[in-house]
Chimera marker file (.cmm) of the C-alpha trace (Angstrom):
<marker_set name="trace">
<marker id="1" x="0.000" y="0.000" z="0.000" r="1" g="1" b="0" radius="0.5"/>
<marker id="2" x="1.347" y="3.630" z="-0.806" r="1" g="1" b="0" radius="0.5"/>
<marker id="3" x="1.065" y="6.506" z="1.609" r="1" g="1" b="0" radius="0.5"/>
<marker id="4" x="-2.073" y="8.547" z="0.544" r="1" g="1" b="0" radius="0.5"/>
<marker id="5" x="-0.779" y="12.290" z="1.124" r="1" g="1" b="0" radius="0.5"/>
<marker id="6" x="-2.833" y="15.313" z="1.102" r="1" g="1" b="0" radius="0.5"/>
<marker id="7" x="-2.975" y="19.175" z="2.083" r="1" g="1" b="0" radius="0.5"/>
<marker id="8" x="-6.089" y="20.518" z="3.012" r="1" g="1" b="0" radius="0.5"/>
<marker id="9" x="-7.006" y="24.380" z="2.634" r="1" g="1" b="0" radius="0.5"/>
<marker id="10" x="-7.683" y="26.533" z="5.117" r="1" g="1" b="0" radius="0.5"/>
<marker id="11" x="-6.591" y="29.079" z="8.133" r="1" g="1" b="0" radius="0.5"/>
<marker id="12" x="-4.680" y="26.125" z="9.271" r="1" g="1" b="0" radius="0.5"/>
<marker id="13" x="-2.491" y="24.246" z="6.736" r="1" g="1" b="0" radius="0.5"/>
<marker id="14" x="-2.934" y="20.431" z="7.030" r="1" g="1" b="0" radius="0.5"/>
<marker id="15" x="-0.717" y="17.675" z="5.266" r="1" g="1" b="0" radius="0.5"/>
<marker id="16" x="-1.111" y="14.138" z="6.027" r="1" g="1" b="0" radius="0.5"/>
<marker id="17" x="-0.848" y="10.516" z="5.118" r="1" g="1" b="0" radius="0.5"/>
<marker id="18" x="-1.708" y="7.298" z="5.792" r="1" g="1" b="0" radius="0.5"/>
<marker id="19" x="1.302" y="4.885" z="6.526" r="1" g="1" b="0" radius="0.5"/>
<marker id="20" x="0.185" y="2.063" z="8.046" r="1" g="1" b="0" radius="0.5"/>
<marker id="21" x="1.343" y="-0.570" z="4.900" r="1" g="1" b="0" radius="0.5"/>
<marker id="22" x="4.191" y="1.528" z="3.667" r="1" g="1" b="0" radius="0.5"/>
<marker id="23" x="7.511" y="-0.169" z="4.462" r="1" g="1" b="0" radius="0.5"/>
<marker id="24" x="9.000" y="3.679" z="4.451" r="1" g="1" b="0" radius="0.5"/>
<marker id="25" x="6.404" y="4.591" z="6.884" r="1" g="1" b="0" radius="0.5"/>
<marker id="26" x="9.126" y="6.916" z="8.879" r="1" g="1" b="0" radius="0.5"/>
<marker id="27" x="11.033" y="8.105" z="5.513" r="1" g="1" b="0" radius="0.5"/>
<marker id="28" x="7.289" y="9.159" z="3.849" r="1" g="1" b="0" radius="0.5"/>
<marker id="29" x="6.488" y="11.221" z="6.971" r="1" g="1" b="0" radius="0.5"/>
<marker id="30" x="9.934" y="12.952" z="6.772" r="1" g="1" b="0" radius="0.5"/>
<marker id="31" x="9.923" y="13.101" z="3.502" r="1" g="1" b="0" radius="0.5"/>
<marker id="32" x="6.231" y="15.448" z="3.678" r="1" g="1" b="0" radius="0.5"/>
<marker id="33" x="8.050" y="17.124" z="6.580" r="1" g="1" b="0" radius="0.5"/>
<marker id="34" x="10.764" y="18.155" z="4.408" r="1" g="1" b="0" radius="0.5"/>
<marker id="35" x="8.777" y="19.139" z="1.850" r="1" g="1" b="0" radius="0.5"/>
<marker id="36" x="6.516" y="21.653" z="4.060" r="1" g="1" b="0" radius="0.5"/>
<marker id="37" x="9.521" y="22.902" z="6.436" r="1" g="1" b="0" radius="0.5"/>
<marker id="38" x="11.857" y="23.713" z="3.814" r="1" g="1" b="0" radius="0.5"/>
<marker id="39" x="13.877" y="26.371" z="3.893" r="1" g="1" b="0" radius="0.5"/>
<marker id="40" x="12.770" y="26.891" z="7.925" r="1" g="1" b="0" radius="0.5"/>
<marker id="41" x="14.762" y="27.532" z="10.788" r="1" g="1" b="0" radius="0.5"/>
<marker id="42" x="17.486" y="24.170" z="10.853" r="1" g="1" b="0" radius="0.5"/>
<marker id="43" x="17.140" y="23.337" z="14.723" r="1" g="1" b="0" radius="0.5"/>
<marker id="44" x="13.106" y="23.366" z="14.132" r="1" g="1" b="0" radius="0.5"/>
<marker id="45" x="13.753" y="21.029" z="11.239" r="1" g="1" b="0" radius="0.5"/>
<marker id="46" x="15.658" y="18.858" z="12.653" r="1" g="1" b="0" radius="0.5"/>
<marker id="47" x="13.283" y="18.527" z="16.056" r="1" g="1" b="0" radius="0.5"/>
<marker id="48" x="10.543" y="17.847" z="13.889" r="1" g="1" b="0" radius="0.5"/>
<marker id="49" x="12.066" y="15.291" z="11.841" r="1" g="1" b="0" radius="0.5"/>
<marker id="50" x="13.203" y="13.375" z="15.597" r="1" g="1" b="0" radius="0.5"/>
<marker id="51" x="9.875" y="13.755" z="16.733" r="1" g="1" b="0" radius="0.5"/>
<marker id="52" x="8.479" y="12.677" z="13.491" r="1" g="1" b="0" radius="0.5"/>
<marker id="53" x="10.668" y="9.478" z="13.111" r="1" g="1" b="0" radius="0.5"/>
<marker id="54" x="10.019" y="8.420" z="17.210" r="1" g="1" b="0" radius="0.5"/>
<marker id="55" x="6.300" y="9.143" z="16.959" r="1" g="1" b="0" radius="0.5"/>
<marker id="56" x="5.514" y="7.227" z="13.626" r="1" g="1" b="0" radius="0.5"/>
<marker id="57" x="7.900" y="4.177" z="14.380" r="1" g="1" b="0" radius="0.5"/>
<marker id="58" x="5.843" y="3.735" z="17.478" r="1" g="1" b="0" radius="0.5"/>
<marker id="59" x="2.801" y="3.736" z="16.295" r="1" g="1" b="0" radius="0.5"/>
<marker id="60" x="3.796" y="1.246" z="13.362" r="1" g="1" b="0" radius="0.5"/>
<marker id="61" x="5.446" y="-0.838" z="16.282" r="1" g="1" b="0" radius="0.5"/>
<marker id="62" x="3.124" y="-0.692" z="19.144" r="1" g="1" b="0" radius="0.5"/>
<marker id="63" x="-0.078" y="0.622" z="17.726" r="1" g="1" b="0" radius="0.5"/>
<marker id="64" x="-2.793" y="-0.521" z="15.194" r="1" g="1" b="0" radius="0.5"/>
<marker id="65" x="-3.859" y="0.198" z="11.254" r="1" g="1" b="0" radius="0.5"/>
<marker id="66" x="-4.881" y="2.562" z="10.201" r="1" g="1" b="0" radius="0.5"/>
<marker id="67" x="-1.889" y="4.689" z="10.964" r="1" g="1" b="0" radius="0.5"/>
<marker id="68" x="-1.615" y="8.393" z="9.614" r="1" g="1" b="0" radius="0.5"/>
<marker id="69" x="0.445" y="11.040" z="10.648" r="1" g="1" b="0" radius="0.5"/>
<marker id="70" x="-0.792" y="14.576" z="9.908" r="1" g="1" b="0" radius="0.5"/>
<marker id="71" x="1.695" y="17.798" z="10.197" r="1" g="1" b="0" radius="0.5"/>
<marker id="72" x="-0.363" y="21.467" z="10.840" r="1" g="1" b="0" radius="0.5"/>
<marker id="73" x="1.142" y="24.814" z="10.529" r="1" g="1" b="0" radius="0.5"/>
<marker id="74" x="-0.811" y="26.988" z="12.558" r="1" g="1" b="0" radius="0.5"/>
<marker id="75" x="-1.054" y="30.805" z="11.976" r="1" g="1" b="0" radius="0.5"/>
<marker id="76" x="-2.261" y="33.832" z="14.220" r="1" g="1" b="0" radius="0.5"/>
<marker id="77" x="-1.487" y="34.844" z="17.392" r="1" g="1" b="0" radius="0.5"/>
<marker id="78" x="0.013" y="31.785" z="18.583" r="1" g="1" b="0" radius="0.5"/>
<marker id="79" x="1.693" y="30.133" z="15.599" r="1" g="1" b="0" radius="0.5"/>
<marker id="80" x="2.716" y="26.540" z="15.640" r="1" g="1" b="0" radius="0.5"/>
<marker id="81" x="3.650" y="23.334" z="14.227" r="1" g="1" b="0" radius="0.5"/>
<marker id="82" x="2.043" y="20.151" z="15.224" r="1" g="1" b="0" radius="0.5"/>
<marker id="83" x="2.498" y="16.849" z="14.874" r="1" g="1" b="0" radius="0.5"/>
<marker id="84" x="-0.445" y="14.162" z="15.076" r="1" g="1" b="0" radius="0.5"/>
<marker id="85" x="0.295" y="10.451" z="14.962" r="1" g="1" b="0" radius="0.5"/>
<marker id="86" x="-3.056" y="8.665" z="15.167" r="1" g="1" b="0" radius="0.5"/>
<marker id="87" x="-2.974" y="4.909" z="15.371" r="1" g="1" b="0" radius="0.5"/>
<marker id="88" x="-5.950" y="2.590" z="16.265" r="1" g="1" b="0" radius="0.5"/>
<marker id="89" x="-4.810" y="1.162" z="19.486" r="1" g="1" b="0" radius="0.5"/>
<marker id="90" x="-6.600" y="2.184" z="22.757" r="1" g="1" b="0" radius="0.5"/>
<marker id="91" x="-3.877" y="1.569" z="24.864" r="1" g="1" b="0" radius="0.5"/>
<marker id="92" x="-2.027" y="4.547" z="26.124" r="1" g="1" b="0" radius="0.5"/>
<marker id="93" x="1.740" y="5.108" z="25.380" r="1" g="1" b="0" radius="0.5"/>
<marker id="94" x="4.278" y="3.817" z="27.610" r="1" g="1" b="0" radius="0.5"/>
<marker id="95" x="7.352" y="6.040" z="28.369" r="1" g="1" b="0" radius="0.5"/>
<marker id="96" x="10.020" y="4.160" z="29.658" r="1" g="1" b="0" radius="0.5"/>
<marker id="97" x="13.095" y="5.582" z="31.522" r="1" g="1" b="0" radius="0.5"/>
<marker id="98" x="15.813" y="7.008" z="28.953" r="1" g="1" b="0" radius="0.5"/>
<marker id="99" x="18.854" y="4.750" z="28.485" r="1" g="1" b="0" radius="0.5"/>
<marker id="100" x="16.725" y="1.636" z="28.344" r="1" g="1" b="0" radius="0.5"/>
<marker id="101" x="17.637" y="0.334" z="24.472" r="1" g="1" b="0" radius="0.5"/>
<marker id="102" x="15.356" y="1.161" z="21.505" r="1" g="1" b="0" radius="0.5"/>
<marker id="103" x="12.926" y="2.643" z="24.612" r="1" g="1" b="0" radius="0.5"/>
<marker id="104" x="13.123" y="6.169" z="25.132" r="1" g="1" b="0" radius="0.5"/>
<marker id="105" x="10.789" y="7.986" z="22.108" r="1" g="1" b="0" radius="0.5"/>
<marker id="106" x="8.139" y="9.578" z="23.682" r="1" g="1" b="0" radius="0.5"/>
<marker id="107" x="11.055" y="11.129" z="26.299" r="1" g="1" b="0" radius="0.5"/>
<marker id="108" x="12.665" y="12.246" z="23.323" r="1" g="1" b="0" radius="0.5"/>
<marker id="109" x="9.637" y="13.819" z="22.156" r="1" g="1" b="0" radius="0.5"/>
<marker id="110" x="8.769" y="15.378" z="25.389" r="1" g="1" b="0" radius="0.5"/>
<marker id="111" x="12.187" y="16.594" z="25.523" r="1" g="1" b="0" radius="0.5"/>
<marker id="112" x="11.520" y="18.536" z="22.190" r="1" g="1" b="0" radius="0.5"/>
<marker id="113" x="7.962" y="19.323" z="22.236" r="1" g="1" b="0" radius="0.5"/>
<marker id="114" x="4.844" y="19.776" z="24.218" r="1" g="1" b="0" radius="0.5"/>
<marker id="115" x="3.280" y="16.291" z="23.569" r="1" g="1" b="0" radius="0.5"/>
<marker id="116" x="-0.401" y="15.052" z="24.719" r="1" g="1" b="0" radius="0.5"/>
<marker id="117" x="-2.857" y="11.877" z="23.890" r="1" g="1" b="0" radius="0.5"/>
<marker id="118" x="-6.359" y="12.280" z="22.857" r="1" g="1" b="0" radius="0.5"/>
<marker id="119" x="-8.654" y="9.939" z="21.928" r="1" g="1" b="0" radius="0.5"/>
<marker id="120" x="-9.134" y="9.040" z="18.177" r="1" g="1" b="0" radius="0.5"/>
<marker id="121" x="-12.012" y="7.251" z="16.650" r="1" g="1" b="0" radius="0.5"/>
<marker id="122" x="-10.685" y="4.572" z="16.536" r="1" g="1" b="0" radius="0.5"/>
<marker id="123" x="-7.963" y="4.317" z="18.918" r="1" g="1" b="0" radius="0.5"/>
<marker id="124" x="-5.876" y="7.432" z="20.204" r="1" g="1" b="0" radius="0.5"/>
<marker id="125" x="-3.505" y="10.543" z="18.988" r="1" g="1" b="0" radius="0.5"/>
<marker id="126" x="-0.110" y="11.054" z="19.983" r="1" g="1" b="0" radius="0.5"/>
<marker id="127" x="0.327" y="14.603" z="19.511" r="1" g="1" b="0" radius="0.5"/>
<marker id="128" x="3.372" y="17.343" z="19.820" r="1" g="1" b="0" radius="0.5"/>
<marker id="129" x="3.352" y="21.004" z="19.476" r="1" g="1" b="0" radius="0.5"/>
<marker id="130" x="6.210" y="23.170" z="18.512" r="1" g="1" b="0" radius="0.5"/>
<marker id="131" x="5.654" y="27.073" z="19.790" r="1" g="1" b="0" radius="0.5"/>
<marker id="132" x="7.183" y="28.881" z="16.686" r="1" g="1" b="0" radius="0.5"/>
<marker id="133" x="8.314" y="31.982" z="18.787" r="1" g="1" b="0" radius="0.5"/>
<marker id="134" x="9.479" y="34.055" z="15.557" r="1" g="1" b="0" radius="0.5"/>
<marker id="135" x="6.794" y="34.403" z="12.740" r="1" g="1" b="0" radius="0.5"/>
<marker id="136" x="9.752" y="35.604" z="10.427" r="1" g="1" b="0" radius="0.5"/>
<marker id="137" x="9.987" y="31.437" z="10.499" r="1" g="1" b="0" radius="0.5"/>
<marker id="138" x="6.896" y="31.118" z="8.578" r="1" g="1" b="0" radius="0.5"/>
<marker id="139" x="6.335" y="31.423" z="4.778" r="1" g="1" b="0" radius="0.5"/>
<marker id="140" x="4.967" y="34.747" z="4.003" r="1" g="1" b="0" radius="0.5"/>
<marker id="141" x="1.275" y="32.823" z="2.723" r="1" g="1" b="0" radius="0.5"/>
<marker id="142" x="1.354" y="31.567" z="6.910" r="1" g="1" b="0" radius="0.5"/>
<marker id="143" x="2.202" y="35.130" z="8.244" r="1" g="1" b="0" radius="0.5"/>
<link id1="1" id2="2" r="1" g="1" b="0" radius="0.2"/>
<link id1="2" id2="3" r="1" g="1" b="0" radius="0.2"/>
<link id1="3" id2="4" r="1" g="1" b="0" radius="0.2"/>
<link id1="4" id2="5" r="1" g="1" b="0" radius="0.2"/>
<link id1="5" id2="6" r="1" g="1" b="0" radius="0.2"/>
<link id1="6" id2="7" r="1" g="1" b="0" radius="0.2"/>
<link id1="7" id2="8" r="1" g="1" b="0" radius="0.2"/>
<link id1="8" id2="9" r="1" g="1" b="0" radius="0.2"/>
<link id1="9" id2="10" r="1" g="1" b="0" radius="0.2"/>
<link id1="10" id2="11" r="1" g="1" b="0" radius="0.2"/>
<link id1="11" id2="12" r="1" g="1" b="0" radius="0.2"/>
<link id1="12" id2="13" r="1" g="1" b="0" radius="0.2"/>
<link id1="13" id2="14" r="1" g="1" b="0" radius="0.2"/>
<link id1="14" id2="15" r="1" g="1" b="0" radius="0.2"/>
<link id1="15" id2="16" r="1" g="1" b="0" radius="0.2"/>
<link id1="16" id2="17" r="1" g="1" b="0" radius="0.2"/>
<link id1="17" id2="18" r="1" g="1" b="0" radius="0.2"/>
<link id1="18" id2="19" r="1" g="1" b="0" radius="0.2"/>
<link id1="19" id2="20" r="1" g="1" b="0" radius="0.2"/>
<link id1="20" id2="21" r="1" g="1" b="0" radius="0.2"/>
<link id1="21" id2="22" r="1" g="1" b="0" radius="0.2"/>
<link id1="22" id2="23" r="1" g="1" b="0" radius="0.2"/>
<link id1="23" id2="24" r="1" g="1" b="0" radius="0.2"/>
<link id1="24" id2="25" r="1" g="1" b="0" radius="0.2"/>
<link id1="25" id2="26" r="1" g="1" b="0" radius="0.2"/>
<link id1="26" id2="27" r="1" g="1" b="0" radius="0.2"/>
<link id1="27" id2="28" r="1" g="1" b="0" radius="0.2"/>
<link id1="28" id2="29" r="1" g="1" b="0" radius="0.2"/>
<link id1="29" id2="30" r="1" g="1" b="0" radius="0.2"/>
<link id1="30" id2="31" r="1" g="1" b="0" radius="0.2"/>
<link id1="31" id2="32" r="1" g="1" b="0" radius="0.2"/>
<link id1="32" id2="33" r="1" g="1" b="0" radius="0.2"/>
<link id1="33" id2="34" r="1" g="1" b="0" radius="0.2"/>
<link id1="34" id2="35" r="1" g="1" b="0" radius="0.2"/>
<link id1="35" id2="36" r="1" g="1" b="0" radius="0.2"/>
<link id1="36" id2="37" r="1" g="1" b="0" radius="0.2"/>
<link id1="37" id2="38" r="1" g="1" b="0" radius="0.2"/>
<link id1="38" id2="39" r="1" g="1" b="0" radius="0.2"/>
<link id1="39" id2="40" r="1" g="1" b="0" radius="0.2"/>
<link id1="40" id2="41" r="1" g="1" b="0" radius="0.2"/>
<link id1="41" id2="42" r="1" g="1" b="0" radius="0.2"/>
<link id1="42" id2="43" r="1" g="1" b="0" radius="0.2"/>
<link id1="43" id2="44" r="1" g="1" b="0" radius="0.2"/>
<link id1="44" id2="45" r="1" g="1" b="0" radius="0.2"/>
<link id1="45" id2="46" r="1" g="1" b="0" radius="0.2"/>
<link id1="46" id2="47" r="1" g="1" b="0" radius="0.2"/>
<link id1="47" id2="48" r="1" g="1" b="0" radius="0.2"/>
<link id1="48" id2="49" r="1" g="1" b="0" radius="0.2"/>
<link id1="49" id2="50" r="1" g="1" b="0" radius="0.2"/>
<link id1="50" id2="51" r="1" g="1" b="0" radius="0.2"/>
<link id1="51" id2="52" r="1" g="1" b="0" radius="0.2"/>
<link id1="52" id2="53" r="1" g="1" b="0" radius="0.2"/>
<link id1="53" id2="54" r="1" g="1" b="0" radius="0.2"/>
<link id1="54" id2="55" r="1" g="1" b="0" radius="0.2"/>
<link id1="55" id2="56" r="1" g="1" b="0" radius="0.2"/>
<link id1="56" id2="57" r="1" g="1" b="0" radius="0.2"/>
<link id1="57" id2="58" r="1" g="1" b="0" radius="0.2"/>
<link id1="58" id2="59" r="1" g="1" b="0" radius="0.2"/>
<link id1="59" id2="60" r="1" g="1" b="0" radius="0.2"/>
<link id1="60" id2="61" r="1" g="1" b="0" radius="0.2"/>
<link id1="61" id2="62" r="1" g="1" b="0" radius="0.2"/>
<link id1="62" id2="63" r="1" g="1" b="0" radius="0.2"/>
<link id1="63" id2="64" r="1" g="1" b="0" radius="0.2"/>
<link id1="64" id2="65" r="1" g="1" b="0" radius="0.2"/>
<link id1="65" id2="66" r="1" g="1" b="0" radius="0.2"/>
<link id1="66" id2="67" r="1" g="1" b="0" radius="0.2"/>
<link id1="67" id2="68" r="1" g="1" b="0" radius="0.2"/>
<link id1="68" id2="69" r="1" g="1" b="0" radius="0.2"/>
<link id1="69" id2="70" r="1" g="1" b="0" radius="0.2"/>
<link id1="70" id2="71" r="1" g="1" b="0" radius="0.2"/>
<link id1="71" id2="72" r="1" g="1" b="0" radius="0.2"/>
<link id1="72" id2="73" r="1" g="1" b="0" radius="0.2"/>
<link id1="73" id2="74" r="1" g="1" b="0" radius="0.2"/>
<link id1="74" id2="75" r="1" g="1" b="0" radius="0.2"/>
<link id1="75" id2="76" r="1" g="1" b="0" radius="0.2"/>
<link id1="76" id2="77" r="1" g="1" b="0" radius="0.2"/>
<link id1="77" id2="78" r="1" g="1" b="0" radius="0.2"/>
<link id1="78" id2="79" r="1" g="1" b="0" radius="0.2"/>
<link id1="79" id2="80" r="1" g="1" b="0" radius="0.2"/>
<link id1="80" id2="81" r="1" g="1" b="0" radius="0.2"/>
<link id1="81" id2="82" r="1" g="1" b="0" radius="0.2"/>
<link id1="82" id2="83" r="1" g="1" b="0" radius="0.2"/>
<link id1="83" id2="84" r="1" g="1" b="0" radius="0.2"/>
<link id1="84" id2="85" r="1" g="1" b="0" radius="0.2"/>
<link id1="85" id2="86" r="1" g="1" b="0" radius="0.2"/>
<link id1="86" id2="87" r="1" g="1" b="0" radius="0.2"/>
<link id1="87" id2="88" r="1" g="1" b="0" radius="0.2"/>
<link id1="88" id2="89" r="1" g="1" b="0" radius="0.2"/>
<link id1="89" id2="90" r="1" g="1" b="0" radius="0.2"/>
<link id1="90" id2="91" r="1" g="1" b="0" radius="0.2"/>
<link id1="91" id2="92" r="1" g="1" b="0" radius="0.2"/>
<link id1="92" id2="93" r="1" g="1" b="0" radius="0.2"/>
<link id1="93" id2="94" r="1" g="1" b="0" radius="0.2"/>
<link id1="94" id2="95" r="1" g="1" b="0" radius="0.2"/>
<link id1="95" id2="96" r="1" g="1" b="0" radius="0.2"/>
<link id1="96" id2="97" r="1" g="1" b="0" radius="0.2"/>
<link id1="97" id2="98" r="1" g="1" b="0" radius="0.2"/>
<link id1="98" id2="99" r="1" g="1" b="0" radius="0.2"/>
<link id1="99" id2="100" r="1" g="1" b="0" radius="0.2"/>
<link id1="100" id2="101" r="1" g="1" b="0" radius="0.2"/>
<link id1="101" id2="102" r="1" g="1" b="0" radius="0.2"/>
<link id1="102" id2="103" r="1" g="1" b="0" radius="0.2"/>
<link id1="103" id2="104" r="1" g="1" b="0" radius="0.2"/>
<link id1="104" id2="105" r="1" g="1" b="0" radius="0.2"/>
<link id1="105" id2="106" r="1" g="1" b="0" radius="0.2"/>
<link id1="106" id2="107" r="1" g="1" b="0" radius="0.2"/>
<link id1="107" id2="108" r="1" g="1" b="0" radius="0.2"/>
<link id1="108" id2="109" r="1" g="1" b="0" radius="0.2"/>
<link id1="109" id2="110" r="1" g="1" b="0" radius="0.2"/>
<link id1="110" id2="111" r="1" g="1" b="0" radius="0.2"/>
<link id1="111" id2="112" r="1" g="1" b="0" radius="0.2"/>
<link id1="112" id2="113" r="1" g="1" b="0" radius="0.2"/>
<link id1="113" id2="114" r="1" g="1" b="0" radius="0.2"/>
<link id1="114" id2="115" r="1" g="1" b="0" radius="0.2"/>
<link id1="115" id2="116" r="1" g="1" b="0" radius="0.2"/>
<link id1="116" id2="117" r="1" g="1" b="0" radius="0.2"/>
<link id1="117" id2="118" r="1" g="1" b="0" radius="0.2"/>
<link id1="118" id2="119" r="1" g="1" b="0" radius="0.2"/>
<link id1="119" id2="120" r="1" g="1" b="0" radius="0.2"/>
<link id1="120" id2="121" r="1" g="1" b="0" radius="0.2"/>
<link id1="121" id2="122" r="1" g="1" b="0" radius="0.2"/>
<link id1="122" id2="123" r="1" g="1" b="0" radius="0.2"/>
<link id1="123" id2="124" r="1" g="1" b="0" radius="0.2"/>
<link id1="124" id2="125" r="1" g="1" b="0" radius="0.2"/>
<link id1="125" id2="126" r="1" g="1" b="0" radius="0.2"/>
<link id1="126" id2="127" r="1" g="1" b="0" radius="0.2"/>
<link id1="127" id2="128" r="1" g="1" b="0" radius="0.2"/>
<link id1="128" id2="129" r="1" g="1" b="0" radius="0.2"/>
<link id1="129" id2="130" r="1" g="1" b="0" radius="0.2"/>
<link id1="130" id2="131" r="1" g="1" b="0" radius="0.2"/>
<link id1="131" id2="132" r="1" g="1" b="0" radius="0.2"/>
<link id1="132" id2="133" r="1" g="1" b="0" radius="0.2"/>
<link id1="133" id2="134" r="1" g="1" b="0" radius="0.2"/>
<link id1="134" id2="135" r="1" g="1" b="0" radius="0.2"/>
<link id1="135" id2="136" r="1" g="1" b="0" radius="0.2"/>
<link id1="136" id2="137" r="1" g="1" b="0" radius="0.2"/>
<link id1="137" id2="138" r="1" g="1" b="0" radius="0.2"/>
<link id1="138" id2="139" r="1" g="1" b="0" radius="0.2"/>
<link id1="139" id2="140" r="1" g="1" b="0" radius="0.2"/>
<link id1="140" id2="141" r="1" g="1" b="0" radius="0.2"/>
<link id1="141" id2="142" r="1" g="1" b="0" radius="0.2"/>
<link id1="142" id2="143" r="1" g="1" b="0" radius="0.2"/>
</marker_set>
């Protein structure tokens, strides 16, 4: 199965895909993250791209299909990127203590970002916000 990506118009820029059956899963969600972030500030980049990778591979490894990750770019008064990883489990992430092999994601991503779970029909979002403090970060069709 190939990602299905899409943007969606509005206030609030959208871009998502479906991964769950893509080998790539982490590389396609990077790849979209790339393609909406560039030219951006580098250390944002690069945080979203570690949050992305920890947040998808999770959900392909613990969670349930469907699996899509959306990425938002939120303008206004409080501008933002987010991240939302939506699998169909109804369990709730684990986050085990850093140092503990291939176990420490979600402390990564708390590390990095503000990150919350909500439920999902069906199943739950793992989501993280990044504050963008200076607006001269976003494209001038976000400002």
């Amino acid at each position: 199965m190939s990602p299905e990506c899409t943007a969606g118009p509005s206030r609030e820029q959208q871009w998502s895909c479906r991964l769950d059956g893509d080998p790539y899963a982490v590389v396609t969600a990077r790849s979209l993250a790339t393609a909406v972030l560039l030219g951006w500030n580098a250390d944002l980049v690069e945080d979203v791209f570690l949050v992305t990778s920890e947040l998808v591979t999770n959900a392909i490894a613990h969670g349930a299909a469907p699996v899509t990750y959306a990425l938002t770019v939120r303008k206004g008064e409080e501008p933002a990127i987010v991240i939302d990883v939506t699998d169909a489990s109804a369990d709730l992430p684990v986050q085990d203590l850093p140092g503990e092999v291939g176990h420490f994601g979600l402390w990564i991503a708390e590390e990095l970002a503000r990150v919350t779970v909500h439920p999902a029909q069906p199943g739950r979002t793992v989501r993280a916000t990044f504050d963008v403090l200076d607006t001269s970060l976003l494209p001038s069709s976000l400002r």
